[in-house]
PDB file of N, CA, C and O in Angstrom:
ATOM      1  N   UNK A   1      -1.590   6.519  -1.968  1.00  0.00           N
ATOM      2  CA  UNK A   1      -2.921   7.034  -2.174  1.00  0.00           C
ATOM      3  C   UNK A   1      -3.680   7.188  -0.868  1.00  0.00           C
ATOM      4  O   UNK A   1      -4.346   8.209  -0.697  1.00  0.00           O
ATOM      5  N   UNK A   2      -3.624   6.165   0.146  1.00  0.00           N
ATOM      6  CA  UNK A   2      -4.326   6.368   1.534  1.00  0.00           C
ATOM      7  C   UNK A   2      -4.649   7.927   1.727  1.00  0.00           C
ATOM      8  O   UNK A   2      -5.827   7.941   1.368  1.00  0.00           O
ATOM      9  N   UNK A   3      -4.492   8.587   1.899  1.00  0.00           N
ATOM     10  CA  UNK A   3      -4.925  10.249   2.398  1.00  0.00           C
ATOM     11  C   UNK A   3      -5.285  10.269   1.453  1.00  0.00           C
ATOM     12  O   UNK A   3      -6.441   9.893   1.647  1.00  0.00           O
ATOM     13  N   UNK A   4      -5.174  10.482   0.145  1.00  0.00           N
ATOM     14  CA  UNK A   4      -5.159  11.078  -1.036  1.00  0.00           C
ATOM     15  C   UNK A   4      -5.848  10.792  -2.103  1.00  0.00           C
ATOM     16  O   UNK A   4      -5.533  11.144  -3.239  1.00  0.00           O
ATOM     17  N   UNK A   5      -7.392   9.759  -1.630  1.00  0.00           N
ATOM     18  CA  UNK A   5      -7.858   9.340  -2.748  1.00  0.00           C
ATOM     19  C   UNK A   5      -8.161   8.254  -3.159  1.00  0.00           C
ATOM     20  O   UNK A   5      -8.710   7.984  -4.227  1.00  0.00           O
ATOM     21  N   UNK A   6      -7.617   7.143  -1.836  1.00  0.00           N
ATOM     22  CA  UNK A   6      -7.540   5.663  -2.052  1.00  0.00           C
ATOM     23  C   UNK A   6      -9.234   4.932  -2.452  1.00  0.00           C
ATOM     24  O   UNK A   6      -9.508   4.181  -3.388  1.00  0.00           O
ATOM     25  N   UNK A   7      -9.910   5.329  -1.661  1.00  0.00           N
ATOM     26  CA  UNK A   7     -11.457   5.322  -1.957  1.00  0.00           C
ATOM     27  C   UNK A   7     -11.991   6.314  -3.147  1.00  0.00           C
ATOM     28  O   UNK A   7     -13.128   6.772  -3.030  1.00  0.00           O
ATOM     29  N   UNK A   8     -11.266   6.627  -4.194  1.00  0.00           N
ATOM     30  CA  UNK A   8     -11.985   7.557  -4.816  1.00  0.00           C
ATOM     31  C   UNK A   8     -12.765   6.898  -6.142  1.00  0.00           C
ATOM     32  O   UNK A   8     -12.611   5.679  -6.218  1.00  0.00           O
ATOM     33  N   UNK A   9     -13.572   7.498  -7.194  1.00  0.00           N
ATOM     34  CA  UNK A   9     -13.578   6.704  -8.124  1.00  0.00           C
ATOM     35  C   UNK A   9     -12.726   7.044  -9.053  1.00  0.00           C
ATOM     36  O   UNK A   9     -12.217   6.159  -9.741  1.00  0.00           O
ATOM     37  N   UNK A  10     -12.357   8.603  -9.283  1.00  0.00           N
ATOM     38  CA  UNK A  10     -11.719   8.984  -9.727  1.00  0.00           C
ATOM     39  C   UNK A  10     -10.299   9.727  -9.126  1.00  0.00           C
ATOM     40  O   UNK A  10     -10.251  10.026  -7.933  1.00  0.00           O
ATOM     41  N   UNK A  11      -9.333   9.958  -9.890  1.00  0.00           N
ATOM     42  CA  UNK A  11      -8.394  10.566  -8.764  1.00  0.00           C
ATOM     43  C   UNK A  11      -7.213  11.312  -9.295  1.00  0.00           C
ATOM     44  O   UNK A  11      -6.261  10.559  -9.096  1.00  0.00           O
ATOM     45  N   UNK A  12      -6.778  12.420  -9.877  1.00  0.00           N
ATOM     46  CA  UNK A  12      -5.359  13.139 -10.796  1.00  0.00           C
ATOM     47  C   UNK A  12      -4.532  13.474  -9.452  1.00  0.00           C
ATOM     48  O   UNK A  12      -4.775  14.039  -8.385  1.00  0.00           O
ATOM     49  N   UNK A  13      -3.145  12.665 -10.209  1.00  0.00           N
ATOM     50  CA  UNK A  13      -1.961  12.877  -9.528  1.00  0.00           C
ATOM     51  C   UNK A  13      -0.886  12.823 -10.587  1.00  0.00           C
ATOM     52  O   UNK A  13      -1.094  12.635 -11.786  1.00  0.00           O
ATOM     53  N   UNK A  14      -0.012  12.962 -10.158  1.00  0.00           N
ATOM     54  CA  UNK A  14       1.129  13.179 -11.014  1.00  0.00           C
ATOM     55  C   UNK A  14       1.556  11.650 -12.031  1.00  0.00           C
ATOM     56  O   UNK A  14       1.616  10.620 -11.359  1.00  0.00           O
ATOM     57  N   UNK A  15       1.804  11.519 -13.372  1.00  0.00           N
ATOM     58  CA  UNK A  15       2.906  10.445 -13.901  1.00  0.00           C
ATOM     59  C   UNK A  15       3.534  10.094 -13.431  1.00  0.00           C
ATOM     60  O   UNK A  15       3.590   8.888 -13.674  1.00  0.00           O
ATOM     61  N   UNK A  16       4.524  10.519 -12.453  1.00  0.00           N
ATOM     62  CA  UNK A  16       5.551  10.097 -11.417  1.00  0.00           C
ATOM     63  C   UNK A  16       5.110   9.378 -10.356  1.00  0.00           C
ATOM     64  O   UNK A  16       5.942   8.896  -9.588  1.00  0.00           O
ATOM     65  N   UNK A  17       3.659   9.178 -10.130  1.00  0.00           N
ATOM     66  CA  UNK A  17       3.063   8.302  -9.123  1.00  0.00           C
ATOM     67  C   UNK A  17       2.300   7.171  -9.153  1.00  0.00           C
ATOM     68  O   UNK A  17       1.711   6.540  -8.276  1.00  0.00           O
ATOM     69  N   UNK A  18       2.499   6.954 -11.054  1.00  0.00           N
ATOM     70  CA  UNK A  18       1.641   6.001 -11.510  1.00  0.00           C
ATOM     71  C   UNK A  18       2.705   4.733 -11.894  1.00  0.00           C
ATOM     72  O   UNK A  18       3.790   4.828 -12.469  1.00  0.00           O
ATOM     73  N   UNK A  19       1.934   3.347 -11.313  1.00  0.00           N
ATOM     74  CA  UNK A  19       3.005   2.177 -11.627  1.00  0.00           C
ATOM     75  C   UNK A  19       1.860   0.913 -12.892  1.00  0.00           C
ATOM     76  O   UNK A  19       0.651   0.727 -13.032  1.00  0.00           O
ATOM     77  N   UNK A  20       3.191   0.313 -13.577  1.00  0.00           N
ATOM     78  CA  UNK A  20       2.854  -0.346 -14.562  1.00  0.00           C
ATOM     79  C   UNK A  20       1.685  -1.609 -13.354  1.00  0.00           C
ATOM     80  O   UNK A  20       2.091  -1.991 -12.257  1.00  0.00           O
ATOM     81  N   UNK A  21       0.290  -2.014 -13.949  1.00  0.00           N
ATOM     82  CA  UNK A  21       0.055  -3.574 -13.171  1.00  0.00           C
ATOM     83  C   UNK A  21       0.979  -4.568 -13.844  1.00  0.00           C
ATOM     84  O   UNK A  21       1.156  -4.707 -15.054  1.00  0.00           O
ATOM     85  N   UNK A  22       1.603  -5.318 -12.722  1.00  0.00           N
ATOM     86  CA  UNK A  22       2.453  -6.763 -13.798  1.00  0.00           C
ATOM     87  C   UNK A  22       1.395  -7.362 -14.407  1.00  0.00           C
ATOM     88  O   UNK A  22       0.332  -6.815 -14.117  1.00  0.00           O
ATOM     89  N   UNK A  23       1.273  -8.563 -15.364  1.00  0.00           N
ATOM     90  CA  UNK A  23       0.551  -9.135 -15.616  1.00  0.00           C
ATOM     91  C   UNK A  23       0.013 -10.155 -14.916  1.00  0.00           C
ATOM     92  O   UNK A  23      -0.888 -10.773 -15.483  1.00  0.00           O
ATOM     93  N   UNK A  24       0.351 -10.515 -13.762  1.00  0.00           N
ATOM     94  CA  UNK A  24       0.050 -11.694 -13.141  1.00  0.00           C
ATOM     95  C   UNK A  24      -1.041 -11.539 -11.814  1.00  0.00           C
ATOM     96  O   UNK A  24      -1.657 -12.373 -11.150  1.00  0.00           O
ATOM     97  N   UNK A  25      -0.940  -9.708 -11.768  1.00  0.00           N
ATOM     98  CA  UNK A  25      -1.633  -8.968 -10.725  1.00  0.00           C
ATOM     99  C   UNK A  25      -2.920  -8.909 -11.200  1.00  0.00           C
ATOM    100  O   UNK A  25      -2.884  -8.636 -12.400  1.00  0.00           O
ATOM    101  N   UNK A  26      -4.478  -9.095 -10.635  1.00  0.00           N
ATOM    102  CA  UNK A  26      -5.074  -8.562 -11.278  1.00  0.00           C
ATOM    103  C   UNK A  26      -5.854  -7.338 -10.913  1.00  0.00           C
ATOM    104  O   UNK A  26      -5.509  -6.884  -9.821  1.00  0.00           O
ATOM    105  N   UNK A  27      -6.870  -6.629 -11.555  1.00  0.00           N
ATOM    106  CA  UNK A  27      -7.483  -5.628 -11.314  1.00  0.00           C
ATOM    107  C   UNK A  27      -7.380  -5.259  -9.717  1.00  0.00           C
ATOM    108  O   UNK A  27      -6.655  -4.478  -9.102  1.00  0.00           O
ATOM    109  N   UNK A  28      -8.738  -6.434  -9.191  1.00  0.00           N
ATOM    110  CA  UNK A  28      -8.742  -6.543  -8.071  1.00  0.00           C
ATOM    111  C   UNK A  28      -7.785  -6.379  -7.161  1.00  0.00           C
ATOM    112  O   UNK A  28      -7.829  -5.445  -6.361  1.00  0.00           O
ATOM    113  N   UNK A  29      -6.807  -7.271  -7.181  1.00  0.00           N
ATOM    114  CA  UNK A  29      -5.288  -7.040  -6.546  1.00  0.00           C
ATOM    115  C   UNK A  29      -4.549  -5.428  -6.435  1.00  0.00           C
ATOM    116  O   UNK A  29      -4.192  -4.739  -5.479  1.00  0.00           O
ATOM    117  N   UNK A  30      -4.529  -5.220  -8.055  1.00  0.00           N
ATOM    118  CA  UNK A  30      -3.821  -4.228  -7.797  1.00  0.00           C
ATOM    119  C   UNK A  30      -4.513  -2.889  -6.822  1.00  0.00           C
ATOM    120  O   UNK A  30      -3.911  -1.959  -6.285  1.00  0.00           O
ATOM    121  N   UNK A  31      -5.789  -3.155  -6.833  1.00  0.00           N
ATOM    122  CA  UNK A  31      -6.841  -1.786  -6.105  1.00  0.00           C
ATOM    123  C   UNK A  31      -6.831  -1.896  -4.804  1.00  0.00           C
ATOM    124  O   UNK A  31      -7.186  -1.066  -3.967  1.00  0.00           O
ATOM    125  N   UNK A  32      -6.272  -3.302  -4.613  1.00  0.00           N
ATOM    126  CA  UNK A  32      -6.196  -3.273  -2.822  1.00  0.00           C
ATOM    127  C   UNK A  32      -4.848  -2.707  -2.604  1.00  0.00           C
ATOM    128  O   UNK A  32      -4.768  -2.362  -1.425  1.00  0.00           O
ATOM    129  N   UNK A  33      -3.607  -2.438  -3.339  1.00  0.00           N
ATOM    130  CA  UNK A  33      -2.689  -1.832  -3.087  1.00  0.00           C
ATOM    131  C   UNK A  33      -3.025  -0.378  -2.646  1.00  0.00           C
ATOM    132  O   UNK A  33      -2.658  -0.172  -1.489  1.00  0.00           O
ATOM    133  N   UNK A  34      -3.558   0.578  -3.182  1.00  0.00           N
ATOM    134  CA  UNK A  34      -4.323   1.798  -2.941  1.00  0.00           C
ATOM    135  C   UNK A  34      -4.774   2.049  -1.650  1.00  0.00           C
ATOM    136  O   UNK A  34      -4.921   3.235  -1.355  1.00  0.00           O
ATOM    137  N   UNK A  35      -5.061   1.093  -0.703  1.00  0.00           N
ATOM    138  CA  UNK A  35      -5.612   0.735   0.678  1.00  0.00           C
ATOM    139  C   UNK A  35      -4.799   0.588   1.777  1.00  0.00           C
ATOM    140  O   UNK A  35      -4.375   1.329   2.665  1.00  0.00           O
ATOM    141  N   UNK A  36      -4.666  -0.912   1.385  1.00  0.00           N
ATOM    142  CA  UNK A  36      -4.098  -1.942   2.234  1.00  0.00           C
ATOM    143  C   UNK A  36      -2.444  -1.640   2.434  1.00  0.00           C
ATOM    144  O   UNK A  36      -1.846  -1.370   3.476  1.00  0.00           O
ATOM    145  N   UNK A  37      -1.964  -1.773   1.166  1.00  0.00           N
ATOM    146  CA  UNK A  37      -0.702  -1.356   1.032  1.00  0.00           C
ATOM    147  C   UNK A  37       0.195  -0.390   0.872  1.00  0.00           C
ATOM    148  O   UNK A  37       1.362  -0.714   0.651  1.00  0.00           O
ATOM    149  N   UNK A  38      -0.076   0.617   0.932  1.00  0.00           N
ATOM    150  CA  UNK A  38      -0.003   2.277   1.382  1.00  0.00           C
ATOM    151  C   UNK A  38       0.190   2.613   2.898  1.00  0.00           C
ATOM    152  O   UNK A  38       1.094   3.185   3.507  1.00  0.00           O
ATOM    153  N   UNK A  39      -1.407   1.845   3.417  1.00  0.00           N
ATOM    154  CA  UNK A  39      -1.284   1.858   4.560  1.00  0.00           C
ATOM    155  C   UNK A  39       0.137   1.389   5.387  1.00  0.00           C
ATOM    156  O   UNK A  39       0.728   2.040   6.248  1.00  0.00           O
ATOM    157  N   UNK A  40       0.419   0.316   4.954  1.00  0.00           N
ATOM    158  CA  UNK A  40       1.224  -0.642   5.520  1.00  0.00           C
ATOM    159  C   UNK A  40       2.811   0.582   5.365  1.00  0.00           C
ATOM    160  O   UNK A  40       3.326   1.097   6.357  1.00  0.00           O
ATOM    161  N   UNK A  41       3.224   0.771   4.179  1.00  0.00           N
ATOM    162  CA  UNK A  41       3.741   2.120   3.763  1.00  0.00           C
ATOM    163  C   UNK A  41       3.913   3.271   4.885  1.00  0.00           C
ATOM    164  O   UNK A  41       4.877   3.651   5.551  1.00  0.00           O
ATOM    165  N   UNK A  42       3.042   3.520   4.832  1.00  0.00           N
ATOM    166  CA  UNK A  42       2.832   4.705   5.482  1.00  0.00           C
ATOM    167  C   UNK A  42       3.046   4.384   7.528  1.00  0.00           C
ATOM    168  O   UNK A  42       3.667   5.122   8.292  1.00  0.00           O
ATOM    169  N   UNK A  43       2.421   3.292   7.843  1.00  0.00           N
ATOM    170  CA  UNK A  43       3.458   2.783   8.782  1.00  0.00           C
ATOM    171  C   UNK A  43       4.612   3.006   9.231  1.00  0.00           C
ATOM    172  O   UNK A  43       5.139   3.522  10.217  1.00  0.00           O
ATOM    173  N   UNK A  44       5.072   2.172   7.672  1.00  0.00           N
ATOM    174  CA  UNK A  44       6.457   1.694   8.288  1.00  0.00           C
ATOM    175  C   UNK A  44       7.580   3.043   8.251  1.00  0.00           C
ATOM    176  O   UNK A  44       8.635   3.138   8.878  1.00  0.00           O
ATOM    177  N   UNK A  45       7.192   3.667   7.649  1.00  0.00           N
ATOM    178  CA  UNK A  45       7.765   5.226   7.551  1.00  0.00           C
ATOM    179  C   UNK A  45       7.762   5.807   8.972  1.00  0.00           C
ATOM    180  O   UNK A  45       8.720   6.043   9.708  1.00  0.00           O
ATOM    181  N   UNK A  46       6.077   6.028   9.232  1.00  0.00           N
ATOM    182  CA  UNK A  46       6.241   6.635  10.611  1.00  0.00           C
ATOM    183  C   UNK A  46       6.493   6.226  11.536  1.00  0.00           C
ATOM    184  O   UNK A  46       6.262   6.974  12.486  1.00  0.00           O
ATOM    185  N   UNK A  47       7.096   4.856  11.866  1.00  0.00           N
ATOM    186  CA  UNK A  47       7.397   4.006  12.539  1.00  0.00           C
ATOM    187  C   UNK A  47       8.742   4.336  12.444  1.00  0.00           C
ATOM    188  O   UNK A  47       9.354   3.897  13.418  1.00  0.00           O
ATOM    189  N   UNK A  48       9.319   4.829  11.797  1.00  0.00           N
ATOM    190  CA  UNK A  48      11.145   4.494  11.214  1.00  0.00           C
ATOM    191  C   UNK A  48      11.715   3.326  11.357  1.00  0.00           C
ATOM    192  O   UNK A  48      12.830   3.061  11.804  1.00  0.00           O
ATOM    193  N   UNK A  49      11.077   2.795  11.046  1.00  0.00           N
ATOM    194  CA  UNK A  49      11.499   1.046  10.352  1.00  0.00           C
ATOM    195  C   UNK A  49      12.408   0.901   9.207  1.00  0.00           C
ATOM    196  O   UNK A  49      11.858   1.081   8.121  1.00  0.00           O
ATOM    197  N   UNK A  50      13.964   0.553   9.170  1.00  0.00           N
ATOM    198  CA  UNK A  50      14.914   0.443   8.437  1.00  0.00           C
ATOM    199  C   UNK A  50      14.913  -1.199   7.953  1.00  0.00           C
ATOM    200  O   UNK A  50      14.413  -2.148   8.557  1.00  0.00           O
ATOM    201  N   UNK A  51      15.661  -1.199   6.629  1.00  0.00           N
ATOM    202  CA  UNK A  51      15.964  -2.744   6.777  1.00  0.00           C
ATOM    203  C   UNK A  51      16.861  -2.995   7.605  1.00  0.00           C
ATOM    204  O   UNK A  51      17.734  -2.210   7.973  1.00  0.00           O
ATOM    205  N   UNK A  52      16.642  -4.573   8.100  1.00  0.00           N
ATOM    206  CA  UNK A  52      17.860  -4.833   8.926  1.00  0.00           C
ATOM    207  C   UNK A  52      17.091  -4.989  10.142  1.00  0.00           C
ATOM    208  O   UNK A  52      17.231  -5.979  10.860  1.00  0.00           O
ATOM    209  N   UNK A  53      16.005  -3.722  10.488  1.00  0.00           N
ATOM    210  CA  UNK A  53      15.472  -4.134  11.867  1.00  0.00           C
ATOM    211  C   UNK A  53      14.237  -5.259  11.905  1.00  0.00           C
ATOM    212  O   UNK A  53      13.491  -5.499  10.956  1.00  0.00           O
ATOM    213  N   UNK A  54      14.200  -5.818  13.064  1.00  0.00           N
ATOM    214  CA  UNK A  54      12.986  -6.803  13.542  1.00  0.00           C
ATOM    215  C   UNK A  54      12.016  -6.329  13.621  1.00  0.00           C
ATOM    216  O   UNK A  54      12.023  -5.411  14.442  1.00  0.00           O
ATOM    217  N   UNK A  55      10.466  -6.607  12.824  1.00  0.00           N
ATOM    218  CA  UNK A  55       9.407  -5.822  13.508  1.00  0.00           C
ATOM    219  C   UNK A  55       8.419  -7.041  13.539  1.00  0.00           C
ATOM    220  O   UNK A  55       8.257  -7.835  12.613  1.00  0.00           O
ATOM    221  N   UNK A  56       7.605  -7.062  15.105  1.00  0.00           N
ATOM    222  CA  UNK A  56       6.236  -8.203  15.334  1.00  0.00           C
ATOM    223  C   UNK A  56       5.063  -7.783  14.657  1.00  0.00           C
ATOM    224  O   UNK A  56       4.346  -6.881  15.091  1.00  0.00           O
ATOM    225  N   UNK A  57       4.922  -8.181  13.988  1.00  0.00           N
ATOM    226  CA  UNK A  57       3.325  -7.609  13.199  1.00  0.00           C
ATOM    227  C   UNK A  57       2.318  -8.300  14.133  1.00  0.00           C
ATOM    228  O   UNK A  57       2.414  -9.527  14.119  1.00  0.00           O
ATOM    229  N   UNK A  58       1.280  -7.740  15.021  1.00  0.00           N
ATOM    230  CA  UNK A  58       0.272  -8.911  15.535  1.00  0.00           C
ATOM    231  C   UNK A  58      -1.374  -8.337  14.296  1.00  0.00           C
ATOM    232  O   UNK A  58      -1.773  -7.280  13.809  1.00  0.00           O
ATOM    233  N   UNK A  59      -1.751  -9.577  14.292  1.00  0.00           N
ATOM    234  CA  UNK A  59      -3.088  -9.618  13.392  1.00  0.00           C
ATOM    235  C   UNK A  59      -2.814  -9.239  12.155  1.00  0.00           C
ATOM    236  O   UNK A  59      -3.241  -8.389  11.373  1.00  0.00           O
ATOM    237  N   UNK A  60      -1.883 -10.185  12.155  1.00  0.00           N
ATOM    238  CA  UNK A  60      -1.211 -10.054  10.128  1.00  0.00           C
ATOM    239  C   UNK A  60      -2.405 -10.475   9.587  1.00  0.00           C
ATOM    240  O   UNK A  60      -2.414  -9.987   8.457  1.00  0.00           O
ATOM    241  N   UNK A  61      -3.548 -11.182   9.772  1.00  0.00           N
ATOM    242  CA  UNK A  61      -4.738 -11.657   8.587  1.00  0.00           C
ATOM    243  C   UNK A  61      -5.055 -10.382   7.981  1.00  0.00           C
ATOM    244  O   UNK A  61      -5.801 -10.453   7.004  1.00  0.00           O
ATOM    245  N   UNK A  62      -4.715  -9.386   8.286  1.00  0.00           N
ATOM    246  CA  UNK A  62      -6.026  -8.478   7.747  1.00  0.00           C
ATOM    247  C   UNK A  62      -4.796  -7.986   6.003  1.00  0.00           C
ATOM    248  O   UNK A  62      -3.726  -8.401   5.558  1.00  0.00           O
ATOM    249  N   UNK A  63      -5.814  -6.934   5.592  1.00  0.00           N
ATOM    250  CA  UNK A  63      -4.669  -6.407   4.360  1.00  0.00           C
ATOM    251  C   UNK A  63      -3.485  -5.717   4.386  1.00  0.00           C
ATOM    252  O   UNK A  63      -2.585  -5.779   3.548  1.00  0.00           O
ATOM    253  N   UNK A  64      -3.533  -4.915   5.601  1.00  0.00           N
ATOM    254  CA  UNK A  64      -2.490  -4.111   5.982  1.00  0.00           C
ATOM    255  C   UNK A  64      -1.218  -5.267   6.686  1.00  0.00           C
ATOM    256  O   UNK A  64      -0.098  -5.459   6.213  1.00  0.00           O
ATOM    257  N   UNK A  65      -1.717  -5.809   7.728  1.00  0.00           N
ATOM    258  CA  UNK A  65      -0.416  -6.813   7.982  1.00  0.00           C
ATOM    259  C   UNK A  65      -0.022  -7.701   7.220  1.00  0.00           C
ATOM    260  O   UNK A  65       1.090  -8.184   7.433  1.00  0.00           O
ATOM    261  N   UNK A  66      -0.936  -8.241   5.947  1.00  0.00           N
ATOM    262  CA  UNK A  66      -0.170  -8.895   4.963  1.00  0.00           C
ATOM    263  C   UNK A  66       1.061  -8.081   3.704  1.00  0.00           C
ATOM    264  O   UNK A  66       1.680  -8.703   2.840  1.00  0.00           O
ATOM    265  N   UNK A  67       1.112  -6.988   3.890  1.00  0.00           N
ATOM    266  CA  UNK A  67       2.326  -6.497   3.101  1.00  0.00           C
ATOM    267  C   UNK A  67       3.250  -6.548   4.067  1.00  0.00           C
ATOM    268  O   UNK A  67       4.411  -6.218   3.829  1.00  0.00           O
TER     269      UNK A  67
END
């Protein structure tokens, strides 16, 4: 969502882009995914970060270095 809406109130995208919340997630939680965790996403992509490789995260407190 980051480019696309992450701040929105409202927002249409495709079924194919929508995920179940577990139950243990809540509201709150899951809306910082939209942000925080996209971001982090979207990173590690343009980064070309594979598994397997080492990466230093510095200033993991925030939302983005905690995914």
């Amino acid at each position: 969502m980051g480019r696309y809406g992450g701040y929105a109130e409202r927002v249409a995208v495709p079924a194919s882009a929508m995920a179940d919340i577990p139950a243990d997630v809540s509201d709150a939680q899951a809306a910082g995914v939209g942000v925080a965790g996209v971001t982090a996403r979207d990173i590690i992509e343009l980064a070309g970060i594979e598994a397997g490789m080492t990466v230093l995260v510095l200033g993991a407190s925030g939302g983005v270095g905690s995914y």
